[in-house]
N, C-alpha and C positions, 0 to 999 in steps of 0.2 A: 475386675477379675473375669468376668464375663466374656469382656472383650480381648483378652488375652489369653483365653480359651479358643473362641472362634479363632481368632487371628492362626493358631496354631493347627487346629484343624486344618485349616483353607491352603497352609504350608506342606500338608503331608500329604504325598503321594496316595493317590491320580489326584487330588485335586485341583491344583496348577494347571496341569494340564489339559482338563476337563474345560476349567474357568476362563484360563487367561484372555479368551478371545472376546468373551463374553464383558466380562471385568475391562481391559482395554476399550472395546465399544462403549462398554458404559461412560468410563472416562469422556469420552470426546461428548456424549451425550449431556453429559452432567456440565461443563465445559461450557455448551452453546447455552442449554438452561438458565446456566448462574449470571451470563451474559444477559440473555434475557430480562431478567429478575433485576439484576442490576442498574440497568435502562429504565424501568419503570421506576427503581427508590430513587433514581437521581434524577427524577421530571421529565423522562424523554431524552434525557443526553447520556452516552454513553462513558462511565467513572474512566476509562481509558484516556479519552479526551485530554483531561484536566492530571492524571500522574503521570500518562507518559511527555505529555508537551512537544508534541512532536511540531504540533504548529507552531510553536516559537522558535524549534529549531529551523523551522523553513522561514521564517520571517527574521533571521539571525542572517540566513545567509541570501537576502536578496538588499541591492538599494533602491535608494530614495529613487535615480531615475529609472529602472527598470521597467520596463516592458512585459510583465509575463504571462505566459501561456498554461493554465494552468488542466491538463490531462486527466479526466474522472472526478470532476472538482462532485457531483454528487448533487448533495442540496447547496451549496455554496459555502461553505464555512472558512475552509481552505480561502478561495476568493477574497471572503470577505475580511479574513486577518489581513492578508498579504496587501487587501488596498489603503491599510493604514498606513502603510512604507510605500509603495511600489508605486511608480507615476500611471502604471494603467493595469490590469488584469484582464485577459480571456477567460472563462472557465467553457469547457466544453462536457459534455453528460449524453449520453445516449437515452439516459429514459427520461420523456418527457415530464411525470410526475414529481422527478426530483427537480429539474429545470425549473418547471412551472413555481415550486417551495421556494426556490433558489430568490427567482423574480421576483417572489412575493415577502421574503422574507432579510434578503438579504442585498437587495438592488443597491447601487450608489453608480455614483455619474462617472467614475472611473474603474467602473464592473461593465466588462458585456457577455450576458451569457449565452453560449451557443446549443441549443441541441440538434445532436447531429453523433453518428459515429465516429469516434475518433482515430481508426486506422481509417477510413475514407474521406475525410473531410480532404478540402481545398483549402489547404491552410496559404496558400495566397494571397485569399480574401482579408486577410489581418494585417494590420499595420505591424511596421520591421518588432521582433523579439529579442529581447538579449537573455531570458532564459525560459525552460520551462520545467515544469513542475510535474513529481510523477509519484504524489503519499498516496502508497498501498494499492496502484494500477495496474504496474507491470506483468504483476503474476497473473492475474485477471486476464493477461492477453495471450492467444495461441501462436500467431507468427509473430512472435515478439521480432525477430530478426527483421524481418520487412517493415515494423512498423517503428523499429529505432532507427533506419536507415531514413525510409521518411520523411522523419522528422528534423533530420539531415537535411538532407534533397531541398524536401516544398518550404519550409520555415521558413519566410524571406528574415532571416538574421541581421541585426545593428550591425552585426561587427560580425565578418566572417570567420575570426581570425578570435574569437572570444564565444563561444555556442554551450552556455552553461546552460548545465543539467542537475536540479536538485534531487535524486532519488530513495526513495522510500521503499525497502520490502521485507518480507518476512521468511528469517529463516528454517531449515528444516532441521536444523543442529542446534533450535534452543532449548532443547530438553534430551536426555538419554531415552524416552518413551514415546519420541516422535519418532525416531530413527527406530528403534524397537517396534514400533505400529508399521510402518512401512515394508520392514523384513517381512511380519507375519500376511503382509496382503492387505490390511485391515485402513479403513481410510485414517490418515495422518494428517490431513491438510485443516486451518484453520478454518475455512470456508470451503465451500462445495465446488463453487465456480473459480477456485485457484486452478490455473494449469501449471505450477511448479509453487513448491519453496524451496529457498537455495542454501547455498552453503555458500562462505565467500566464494571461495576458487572460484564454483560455479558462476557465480556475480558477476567476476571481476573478466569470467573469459569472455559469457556470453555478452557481454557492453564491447571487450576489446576488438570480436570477430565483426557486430558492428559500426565499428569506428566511433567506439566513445571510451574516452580512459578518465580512470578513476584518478580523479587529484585528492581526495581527502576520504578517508569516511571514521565512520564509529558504528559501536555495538550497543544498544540501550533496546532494553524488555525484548532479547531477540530476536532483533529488524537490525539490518543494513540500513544507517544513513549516509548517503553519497554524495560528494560534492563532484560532480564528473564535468568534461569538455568535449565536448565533438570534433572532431576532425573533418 
């Protein structure tokens, strides 16, 4: 009763209007917290992990001989699925303390890990790639355009003529209250250091302006997953 007292308050004018920005912030607030909280009941690993399964979807779509290059691999986890299939794995990381977990916790003889930035590497230095790998990176990057061209360019590719790209990102059309957060000003993004979340359209142009086309995807908790080609 109580609460459908309050509830009805909270509905009659001004006080929507008064709250909503407030109530909104809280959301996103409450949001990283239960994140938090949830991290700690499940040992240190994140319960996303294990329902959404995004890493078997990445390790569905790579083979046995593959070569991959794997883009923000983090502490290596990514990596370390992918080298049960995959004849060899890069992982590259910019911050050293996640590297260093990586080495220590997830090393194997066809893992090498690189720390180093990953719009500036010399990827060169790597033996030929036939794909690379990009869960939850993309938005993380600001010239994304330069740095999907790139990977284009320098990747010395198996196969020129075959330049698969598995992609991972988060949209801003998974909920009516993200798109509602963004109207009012109010930050919308799942992390801080997002510089976009997309909407297909959006996806599918910014990949096509730089010469990468989507052959496959799907929609799961919100996120683009992509099976793409380089040109």
């Amino acid at each position: 009763m109580l609460k459908r007292i309050i509830s009805k308050i909270l509905r009659t004018p001004p006080f929507p209007k008064l709250l909503i920005r407030s109530i909104l912030k809280l959301h996103g607030f409450c949001y990283a917290v239960a994140g938090g909280m949830a991290v700690q009941l499940e040992g240190g690993v994140h319960p996303k992990h294990r329902i959404m399964r995004y890493k078997e979807w990445f390790l569905d779509n790579i083979n046995k001989d593959d070569v991959v290059l794997d883009v923000g691999c983090n502490t290596g986890m990514m990596p370390k699925v992918m080298s049960q299939k995959a004849a060899f794995v890069y992982g590259i990381e910019i911050d050293p303390k996640r590297i260093a977990e990586a080495k220590t916790k997830r090393q194997k003889d066809n893992i090498e890990f690189i720390c180093a930035d990953a719009t500036a590497y010399d990827y060169t230095k790597c033996r030929p790639i036939s794909c690379v790998t990009l869960s939850n990176v993309l938005e993380h990057i600001e010239h994304r355009f330069d740095f999907l061209k790139k990977l284009i360019k320098q990747v010395p590719w198996q196969d020129e003529a075959n330049k698969k790209r598995l992609i991972r990102v988060p949209m801003i059309d998974r909920d009516w209250i993200t798109v509602y957060k963004k109207e009012l000003g109010i930050d919308y993004r799942l992390d801080s250091t997002h510089y976009t979340e997309y909407t297909y359209a959006q996806f599918e142009q910014e990949l096509k302006d730089a010469g990468v086309q989507v052959l496959f995807h799907l929609v799961r908790f919100g996120e683009i997953y992509a099976v793409c080609k380089a040109n």
